[in-house]
KELUMDREN-901413 format. One record per atom (N, C-alpha, C): residue number from 1; atom name; x, y, z. Coordinates in nm, 4 decimals, padded with zeros to 6 digits. Layout:
N
+-----+----+----------+----------+----------+
!   i ! at !        u !        v !        w !
+-----+----+----------+----------+----------+
! NUM ! CA !        X !        Y !        Z !
...
+-----+----+----------+----------+----------+
END
This chain:
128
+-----+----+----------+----------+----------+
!   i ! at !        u !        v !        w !
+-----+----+----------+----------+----------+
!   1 !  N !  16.6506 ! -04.1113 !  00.0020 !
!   1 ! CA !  16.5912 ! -04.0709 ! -00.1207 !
!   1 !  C !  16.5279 ! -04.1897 ! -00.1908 !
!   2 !  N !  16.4215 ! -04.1438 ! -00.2567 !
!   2 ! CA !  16.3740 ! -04.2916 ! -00.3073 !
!   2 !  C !  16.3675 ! -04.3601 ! -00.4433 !
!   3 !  N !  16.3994 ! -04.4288 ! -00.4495 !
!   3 ! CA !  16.4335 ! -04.5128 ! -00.5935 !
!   3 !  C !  16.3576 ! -04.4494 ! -00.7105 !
!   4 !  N !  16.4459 ! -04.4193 ! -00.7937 !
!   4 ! CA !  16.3871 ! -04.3308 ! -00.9032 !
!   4 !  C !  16.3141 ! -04.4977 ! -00.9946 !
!   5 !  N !  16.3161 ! -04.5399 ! -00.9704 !
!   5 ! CA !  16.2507 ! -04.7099 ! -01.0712 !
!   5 !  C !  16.0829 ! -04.7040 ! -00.9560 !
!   6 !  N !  16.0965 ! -04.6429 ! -00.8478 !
!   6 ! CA !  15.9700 ! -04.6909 ! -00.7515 !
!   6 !  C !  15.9204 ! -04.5529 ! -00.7942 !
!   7 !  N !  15.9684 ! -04.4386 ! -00.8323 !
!   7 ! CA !  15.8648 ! -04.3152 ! -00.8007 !
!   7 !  C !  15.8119 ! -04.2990 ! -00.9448 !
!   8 !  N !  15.8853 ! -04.3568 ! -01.0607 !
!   8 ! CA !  15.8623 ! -04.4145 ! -01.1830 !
!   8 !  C !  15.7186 ! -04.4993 ! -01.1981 !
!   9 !  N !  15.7666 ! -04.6367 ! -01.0782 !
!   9 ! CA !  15.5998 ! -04.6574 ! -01.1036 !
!   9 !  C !  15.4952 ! -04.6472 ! -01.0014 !
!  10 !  N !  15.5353 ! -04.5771 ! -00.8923 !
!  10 ! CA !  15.4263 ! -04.4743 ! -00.8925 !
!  10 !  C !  15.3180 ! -04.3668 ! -00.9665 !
!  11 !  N !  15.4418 ! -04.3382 ! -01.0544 !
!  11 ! CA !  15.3247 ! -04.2208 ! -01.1278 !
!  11 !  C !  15.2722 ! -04.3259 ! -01.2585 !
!  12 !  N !  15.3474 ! -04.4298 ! -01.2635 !
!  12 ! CA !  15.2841 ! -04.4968 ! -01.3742 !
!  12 !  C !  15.1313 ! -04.5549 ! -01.3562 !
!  13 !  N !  15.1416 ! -04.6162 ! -01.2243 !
!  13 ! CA !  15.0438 ! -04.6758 ! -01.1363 !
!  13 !  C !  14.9401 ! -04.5704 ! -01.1234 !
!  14 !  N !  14.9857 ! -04.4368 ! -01.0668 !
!  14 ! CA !  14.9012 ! -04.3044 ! -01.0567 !
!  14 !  C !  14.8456 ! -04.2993 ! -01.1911 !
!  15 !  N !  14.9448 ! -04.2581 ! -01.2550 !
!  15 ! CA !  14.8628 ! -04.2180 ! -01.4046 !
!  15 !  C !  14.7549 ! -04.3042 ! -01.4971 !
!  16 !  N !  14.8025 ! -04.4827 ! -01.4397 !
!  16 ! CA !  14.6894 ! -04.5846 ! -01.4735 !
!  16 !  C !  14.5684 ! -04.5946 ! -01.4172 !
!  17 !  N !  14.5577 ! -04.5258 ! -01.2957 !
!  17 ! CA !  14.4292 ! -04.4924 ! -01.2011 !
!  17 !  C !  14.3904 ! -04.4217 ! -01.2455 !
!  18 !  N !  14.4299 ! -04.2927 ! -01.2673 !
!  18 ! CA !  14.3557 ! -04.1670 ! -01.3222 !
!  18 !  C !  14.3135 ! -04.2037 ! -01.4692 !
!  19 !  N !  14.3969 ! -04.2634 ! -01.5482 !
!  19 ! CA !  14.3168 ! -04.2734 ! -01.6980 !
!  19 !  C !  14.1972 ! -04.3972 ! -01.6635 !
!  20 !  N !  14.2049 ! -04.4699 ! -01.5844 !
!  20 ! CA !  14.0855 ! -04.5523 ! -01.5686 !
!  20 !  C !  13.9413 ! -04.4511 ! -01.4704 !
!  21 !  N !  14.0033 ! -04.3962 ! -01.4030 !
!  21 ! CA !  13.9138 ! -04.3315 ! -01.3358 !
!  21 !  C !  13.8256 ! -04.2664 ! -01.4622 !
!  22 !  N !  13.9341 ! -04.1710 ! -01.4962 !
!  22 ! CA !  13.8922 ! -04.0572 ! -01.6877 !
!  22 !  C !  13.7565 ! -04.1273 ! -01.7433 !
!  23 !  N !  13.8383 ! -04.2816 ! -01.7624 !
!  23 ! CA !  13.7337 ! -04.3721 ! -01.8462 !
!  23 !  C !  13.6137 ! -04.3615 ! -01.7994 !
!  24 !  N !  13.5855 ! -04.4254 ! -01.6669 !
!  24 ! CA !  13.4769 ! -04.4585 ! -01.6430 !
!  24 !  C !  13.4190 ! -04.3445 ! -01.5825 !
!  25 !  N !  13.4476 ! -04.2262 ! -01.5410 !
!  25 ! CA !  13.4139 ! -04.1212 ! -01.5992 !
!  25 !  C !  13.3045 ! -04.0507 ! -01.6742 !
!  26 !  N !  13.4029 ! -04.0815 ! -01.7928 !
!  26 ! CA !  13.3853 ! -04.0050 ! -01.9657 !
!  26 !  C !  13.2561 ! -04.1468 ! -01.9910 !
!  27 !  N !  13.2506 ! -04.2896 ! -01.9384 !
!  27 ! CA !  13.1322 ! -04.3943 ! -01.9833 !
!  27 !  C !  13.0197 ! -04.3177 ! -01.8924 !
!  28 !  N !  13.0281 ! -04.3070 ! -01.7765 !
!  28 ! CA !  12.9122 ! -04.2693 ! -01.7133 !
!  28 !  C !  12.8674 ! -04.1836 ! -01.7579 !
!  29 !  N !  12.9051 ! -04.0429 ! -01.7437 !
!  29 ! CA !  12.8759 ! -03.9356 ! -01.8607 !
!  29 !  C !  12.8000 ! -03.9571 ! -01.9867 !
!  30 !  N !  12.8978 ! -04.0249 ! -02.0732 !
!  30 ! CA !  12.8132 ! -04.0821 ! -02.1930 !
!  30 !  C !  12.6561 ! -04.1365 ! -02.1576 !
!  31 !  N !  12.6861 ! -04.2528 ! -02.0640 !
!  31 ! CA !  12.5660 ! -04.3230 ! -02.0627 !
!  31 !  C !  12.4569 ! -04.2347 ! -02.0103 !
!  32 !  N !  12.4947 ! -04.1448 ! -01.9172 !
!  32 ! CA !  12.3809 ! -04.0566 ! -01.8798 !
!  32 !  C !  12.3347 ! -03.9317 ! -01.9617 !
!  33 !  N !  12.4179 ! -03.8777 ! -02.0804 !
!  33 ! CA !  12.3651 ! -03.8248 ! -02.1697 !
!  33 !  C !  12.2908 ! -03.8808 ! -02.2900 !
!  34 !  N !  12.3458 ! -04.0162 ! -02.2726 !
!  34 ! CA !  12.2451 ! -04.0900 ! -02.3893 !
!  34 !  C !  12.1033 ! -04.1491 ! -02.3225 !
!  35 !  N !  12.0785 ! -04.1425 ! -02.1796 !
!  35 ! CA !  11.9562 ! -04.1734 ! -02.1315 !
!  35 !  C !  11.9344 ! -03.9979 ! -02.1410 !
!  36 !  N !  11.9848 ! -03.9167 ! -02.0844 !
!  36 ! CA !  11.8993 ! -03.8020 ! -02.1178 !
!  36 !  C !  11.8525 ! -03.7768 ! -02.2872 !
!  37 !  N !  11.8999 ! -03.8125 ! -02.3580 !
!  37 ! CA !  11.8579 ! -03.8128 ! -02.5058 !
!  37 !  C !  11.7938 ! -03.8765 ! -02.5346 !
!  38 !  N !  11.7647 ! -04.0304 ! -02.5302 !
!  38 ! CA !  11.6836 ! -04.1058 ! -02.5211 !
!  38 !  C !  11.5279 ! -04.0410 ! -02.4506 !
!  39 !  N !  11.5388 ! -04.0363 ! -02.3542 !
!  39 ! CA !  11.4459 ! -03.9534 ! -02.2492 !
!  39 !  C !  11.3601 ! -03.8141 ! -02.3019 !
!  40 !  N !  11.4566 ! -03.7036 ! -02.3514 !
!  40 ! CA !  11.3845 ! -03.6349 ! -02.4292 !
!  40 !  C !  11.3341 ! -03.6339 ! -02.6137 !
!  41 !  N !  11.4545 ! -03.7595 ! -02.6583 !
!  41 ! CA !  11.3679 ! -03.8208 ! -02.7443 !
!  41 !  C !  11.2118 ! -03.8776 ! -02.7446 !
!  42 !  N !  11.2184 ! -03.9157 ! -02.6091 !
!  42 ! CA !  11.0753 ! -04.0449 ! -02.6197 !
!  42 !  C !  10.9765 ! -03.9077 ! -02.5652 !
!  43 !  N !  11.0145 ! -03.8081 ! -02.4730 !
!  43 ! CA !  10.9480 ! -03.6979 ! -02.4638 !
!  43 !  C !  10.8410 ! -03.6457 ! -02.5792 !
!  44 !  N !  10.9825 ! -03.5877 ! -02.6694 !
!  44 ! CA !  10.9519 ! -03.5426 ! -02.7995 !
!  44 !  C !  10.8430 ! -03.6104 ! -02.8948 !
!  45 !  N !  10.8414 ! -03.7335 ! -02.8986 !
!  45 ! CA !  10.7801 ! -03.8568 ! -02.9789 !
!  45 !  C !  10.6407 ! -03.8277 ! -02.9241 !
!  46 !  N !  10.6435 ! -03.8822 ! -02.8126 !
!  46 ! CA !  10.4910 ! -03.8221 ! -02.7446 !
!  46 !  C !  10.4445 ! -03.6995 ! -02.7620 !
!  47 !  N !  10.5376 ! -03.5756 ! -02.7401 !
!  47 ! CA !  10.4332 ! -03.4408 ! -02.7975 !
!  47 !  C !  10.4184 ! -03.4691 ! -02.9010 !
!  48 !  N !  10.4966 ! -03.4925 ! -02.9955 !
!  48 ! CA !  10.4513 ! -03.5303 ! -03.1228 !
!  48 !  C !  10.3306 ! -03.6042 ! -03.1837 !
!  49 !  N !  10.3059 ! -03.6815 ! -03.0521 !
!  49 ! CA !  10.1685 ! -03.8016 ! -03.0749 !
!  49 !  C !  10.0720 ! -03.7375 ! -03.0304 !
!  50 !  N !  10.0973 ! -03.6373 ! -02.9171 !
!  50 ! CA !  09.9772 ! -03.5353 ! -02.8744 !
!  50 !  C !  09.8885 ! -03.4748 ! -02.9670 !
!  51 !  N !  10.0451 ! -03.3613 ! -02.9828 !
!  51 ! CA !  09.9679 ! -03.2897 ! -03.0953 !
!  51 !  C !  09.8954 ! -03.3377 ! -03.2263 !
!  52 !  N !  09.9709 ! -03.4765 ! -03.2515 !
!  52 ! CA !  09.9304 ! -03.4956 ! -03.3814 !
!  52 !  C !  09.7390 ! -03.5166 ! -03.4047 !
!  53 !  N !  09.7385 ! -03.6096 ! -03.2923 !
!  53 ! CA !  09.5945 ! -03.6244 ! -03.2136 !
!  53 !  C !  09.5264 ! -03.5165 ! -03.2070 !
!  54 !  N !  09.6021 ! -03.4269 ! -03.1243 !
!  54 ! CA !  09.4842 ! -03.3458 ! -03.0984 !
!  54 !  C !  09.4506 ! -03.2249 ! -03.2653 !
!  55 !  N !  09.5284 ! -03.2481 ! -03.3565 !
!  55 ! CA !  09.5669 ! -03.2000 ! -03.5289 !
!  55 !  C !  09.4025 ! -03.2764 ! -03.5841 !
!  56 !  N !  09.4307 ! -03.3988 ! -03.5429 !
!  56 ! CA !  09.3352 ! -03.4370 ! -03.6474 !
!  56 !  C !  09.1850 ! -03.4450 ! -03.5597 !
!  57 !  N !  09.1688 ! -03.4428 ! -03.4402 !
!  57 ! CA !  09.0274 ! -03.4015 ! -03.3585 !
!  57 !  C !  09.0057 ! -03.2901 ! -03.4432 !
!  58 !  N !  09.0946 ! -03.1880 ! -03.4050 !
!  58 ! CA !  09.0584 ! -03.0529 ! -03.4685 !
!  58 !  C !  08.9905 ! -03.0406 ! -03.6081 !
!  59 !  N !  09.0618 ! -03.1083 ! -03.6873 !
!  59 ! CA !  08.9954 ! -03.1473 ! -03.8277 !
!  59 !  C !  08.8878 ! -03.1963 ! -03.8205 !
!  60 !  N !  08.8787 ! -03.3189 ! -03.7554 !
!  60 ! CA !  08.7724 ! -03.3987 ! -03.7837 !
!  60 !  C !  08.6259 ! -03.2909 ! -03.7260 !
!  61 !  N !  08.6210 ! -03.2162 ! -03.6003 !
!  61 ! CA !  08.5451 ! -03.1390 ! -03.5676 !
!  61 !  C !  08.4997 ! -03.0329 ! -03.6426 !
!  62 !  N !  08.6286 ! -02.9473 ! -03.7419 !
!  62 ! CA !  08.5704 ! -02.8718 ! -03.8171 !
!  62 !  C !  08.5410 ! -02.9239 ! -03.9489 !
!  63 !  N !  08.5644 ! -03.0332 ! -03.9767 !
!  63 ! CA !  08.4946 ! -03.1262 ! -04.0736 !
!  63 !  C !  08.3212 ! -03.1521 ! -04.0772 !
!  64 !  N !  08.3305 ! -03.1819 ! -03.9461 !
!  64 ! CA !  08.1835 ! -03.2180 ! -03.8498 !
!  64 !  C !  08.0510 ! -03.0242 ! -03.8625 !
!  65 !  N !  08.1637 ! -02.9471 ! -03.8405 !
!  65 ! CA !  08.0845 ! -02.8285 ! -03.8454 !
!  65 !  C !  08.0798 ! -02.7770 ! -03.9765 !
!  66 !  N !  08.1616 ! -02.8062 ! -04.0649 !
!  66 ! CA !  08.1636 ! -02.7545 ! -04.2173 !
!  66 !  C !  08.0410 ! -02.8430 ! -04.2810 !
!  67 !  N !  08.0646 ! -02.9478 ! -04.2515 !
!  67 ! CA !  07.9395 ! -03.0400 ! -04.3103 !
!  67 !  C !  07.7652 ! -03.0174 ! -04.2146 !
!  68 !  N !  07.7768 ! -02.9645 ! -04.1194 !
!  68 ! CA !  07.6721 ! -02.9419 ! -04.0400 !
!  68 !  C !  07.6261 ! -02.7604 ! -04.0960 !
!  69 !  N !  07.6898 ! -02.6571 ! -04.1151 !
!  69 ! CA !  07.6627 ! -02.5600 ! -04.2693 !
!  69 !  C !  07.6227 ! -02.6108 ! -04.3656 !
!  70 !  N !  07.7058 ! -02.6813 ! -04.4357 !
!  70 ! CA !  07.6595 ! -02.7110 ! -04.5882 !
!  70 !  C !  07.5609 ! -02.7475 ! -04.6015 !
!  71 !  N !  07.4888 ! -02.8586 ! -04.4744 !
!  71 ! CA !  07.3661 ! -02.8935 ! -04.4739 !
!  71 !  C !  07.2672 ! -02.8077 ! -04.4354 !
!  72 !  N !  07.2830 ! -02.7364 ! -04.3403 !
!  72 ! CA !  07.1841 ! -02.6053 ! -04.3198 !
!  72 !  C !  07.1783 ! -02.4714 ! -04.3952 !
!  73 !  N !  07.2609 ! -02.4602 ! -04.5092 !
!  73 ! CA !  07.2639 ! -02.3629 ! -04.5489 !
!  73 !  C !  07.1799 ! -02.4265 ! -04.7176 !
!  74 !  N !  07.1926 ! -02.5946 ! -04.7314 !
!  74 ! CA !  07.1088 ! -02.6746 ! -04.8242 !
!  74 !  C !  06.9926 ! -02.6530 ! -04.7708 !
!  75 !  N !  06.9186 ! -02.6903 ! -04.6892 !
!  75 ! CA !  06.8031 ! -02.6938 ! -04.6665 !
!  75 !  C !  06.7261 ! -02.5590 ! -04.6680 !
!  76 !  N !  06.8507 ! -02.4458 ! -04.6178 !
!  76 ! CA !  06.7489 ! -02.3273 ! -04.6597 !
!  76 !  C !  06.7355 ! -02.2975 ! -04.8128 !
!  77 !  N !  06.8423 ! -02.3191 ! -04.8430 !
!  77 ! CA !  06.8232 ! -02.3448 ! -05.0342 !
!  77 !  C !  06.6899 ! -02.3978 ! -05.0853 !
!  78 !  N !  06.7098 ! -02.5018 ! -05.0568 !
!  78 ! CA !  06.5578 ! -02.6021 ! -05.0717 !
!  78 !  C !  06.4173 ! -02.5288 ! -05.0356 !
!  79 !  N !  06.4137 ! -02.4907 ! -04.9291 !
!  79 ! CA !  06.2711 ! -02.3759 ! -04.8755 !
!  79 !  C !  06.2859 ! -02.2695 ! -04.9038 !
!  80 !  N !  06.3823 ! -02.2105 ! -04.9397 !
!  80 ! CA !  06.3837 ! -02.1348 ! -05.0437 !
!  80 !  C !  06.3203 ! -02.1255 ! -05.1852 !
!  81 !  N !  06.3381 ! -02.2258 ! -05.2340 !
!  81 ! CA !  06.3548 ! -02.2762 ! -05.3633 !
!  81 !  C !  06.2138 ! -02.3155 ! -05.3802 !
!  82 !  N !  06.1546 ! -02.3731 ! -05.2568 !
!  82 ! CA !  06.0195 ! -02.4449 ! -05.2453 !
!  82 !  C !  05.9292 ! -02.3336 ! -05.2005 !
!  83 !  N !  05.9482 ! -02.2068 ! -05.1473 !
!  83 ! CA !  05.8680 ! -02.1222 ! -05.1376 !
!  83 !  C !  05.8492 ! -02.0208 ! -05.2695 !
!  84 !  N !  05.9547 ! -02.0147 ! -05.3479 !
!  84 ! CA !  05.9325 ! -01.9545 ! -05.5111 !
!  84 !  C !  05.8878 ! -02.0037 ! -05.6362 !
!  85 !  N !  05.9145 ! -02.1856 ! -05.5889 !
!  85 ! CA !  05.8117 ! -02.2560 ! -05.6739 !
!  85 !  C !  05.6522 ! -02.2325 ! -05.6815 !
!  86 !  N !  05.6215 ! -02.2333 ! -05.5140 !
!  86 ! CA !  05.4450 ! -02.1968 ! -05.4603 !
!  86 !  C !  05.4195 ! -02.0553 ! -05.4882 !
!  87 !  N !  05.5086 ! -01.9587 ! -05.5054 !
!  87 ! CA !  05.5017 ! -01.8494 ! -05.5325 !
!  87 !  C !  05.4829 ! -01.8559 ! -05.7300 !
!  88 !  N !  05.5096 ! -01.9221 ! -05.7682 !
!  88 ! CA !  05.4999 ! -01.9220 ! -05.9177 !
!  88 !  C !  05.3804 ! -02.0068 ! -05.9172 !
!  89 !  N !  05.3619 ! -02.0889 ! -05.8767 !
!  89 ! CA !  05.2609 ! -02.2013 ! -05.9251 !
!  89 !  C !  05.1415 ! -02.0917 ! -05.9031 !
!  90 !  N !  05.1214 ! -01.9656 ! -05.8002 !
!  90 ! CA !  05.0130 ! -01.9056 ! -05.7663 !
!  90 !  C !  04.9848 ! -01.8172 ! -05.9113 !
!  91 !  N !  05.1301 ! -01.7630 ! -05.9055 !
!  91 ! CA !  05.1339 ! -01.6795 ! -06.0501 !
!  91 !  C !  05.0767 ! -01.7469 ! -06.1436 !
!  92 !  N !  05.0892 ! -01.8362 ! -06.1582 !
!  92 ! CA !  05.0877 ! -01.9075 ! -06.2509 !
!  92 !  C !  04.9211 ! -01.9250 ! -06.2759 !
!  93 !  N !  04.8415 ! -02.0036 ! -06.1546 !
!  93 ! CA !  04.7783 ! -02.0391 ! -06.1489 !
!  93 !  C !  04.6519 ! -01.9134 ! -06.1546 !
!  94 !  N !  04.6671 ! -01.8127 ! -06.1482 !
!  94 ! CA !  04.6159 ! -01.6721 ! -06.1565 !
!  94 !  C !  04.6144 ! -01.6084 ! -06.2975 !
!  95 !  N !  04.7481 ! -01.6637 ! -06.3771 !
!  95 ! CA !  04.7439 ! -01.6008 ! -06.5243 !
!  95 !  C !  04.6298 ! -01.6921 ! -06.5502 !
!  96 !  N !  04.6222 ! -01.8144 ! -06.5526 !
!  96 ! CA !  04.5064 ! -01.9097 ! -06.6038 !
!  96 !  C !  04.3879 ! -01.9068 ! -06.5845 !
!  97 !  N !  04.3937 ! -01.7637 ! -06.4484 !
!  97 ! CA !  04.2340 ! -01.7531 ! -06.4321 !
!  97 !  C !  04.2247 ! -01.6571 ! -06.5110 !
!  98 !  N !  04.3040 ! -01.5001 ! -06.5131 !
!  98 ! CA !  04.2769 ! -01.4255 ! -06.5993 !
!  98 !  C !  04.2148 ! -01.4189 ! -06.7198 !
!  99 !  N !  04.3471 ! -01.5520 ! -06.7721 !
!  99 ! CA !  04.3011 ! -01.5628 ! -06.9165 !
!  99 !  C !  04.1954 ! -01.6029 ! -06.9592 !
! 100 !  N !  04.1758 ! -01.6900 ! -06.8772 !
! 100 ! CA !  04.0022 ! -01.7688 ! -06.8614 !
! 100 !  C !  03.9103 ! -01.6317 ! -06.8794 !
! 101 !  N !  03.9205 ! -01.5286 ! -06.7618 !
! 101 ! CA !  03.8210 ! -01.4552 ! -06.7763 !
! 101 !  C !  03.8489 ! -01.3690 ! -06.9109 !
! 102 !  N !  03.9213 ! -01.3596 ! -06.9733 !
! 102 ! CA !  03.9694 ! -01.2871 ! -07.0521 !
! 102 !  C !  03.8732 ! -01.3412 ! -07.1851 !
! 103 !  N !  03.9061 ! -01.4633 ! -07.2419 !
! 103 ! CA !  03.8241 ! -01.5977 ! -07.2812 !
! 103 !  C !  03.7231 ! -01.5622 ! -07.3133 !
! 104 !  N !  03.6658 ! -01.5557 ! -07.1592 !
! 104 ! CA !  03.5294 ! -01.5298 ! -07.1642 !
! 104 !  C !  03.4895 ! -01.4092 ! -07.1752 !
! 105 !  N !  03.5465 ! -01.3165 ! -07.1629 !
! 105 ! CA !  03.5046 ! -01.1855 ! -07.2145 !
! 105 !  C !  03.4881 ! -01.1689 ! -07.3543 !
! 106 !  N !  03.5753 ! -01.2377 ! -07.4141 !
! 106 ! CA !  03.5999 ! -01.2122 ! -07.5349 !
! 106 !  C !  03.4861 ! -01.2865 ! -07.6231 !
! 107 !  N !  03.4471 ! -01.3663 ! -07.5906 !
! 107 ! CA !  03.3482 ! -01.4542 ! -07.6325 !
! 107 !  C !  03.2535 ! -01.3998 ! -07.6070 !
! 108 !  N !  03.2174 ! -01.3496 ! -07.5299 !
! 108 ! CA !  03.0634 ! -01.2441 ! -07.4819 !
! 108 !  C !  03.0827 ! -01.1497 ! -07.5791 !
! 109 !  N !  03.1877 ! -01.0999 ! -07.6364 !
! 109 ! CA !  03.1832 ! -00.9964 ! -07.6941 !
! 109 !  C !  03.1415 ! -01.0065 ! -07.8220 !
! 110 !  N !  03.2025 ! -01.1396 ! -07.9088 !
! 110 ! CA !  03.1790 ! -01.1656 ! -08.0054 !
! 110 !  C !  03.0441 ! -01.2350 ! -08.0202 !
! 111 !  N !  02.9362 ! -01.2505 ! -07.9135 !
! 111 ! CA !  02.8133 ! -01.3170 ! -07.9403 !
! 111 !  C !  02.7435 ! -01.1791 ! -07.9403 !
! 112 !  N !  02.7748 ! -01.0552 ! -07.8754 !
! 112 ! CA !  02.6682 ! -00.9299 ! -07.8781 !
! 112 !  C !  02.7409 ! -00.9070 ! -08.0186 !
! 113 !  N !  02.8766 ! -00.8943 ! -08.0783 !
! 113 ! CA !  02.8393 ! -00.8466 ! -08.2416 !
! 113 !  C !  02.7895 ! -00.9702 ! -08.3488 !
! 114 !  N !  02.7802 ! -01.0324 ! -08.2869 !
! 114 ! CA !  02.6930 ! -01.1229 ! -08.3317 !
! 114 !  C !  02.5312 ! -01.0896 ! -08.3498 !
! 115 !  N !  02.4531 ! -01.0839 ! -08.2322 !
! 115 ! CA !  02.3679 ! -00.9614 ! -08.1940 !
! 115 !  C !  02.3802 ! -00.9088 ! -08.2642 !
! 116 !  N !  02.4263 ! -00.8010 ! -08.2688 !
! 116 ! CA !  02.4430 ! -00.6605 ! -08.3108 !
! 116 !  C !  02.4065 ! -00.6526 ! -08.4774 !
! 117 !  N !  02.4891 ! -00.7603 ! -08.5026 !
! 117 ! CA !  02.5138 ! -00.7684 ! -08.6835 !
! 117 !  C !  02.3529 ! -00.8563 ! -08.7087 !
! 118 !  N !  02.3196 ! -00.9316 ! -08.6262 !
! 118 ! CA !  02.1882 ! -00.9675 ! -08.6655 !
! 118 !  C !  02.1213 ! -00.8535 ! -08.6529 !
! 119 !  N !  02.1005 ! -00.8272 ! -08.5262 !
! 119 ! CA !  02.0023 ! -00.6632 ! -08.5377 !
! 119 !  C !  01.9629 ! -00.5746 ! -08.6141 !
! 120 !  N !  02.1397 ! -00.5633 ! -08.6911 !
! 120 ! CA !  02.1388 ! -00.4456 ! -08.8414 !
! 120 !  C !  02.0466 ! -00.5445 ! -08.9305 !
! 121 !  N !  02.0829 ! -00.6555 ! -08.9725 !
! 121 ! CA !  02.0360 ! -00.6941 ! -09.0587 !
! 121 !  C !  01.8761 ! -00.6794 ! -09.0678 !
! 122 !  N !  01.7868 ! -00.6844 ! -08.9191 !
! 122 ! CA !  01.6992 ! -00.6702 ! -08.9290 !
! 122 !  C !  01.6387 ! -00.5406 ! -08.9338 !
! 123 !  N !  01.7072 ! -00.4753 ! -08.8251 !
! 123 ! CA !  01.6851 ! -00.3564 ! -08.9202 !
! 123 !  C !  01.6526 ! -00.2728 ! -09.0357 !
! 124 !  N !  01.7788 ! -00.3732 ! -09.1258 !
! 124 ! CA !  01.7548 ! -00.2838 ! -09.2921 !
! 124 !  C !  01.6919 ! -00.3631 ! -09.3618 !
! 125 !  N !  01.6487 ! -00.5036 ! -09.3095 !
! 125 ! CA !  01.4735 ! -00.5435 ! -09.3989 !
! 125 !  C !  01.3657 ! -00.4937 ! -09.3532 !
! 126 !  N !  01.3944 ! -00.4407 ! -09.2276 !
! 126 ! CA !  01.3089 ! -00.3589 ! -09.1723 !
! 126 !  C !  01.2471 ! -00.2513 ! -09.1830 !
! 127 !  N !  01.3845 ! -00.1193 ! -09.2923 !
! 127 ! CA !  01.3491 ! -00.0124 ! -09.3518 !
! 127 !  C !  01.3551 ! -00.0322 ! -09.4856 !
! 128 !  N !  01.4274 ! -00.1578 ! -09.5493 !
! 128 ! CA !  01.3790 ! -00.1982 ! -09.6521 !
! 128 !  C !  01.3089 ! -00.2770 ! -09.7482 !
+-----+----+----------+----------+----------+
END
């Protein structure tokens, strides 16, 4: 039968293997979940840098097309704006003939009663 002091440290010896084994173990483990974390940390960081990139292209492009409207939708403003000016200046330039002829009508008119009032006058030294 064998010495209860030897089978004593046997399991002591056993049980010091196995908690060292446990250890290094439970370190490897660790260390390989903290490189997997690490790992999909630095993953993460990068989509993060992706997207962020590809966030502000996006902007900057519809920046690029908002300002490429504003300007074409200015310029039709402008020829717009410049075809109702030429459209008035015609108006415009048409009342001034009117009135002109108008002017002058009116002035013709007032030289025949002009005429006219001379005429009477001669007239009535005429019958009188």
């Amino acid at each position: 039968m064998p010495d209860p002091l030897v089978v004593g440290l046997v399991a002591l010896v056993g049980g010091l293997v196995g908690f060292v084994v446990a250890l290094l173990l439970r370190r490897s483990l660790a260390l390989s979940s903290e490189t997997t974390a690490r790992a999909n940390s630095d993953r993460l960081v990068a989509e993060a840098r992706a997207k962020q990139k590809e966030i502000i292209l996006e902007a900057k492009d519809e920046a690029i097309k908002l300002a490429k409207t504003a300007e074409t939708e200015n310029r039709e403003r402008r020829s717009e704006l410049q075809r109702y000016e030429t459209r008035l200046d015609k108006k415009d330039e048409q009342l001034d003939q009117k009135l002109a002829a108008v002017d002058q009508r009116e002035r013709r008119l007032v030289e025949k009663e002009l005429e006219l009032e001379a005429d009477r006058e001669k007239v009535v030294q005429l019958q009188g």
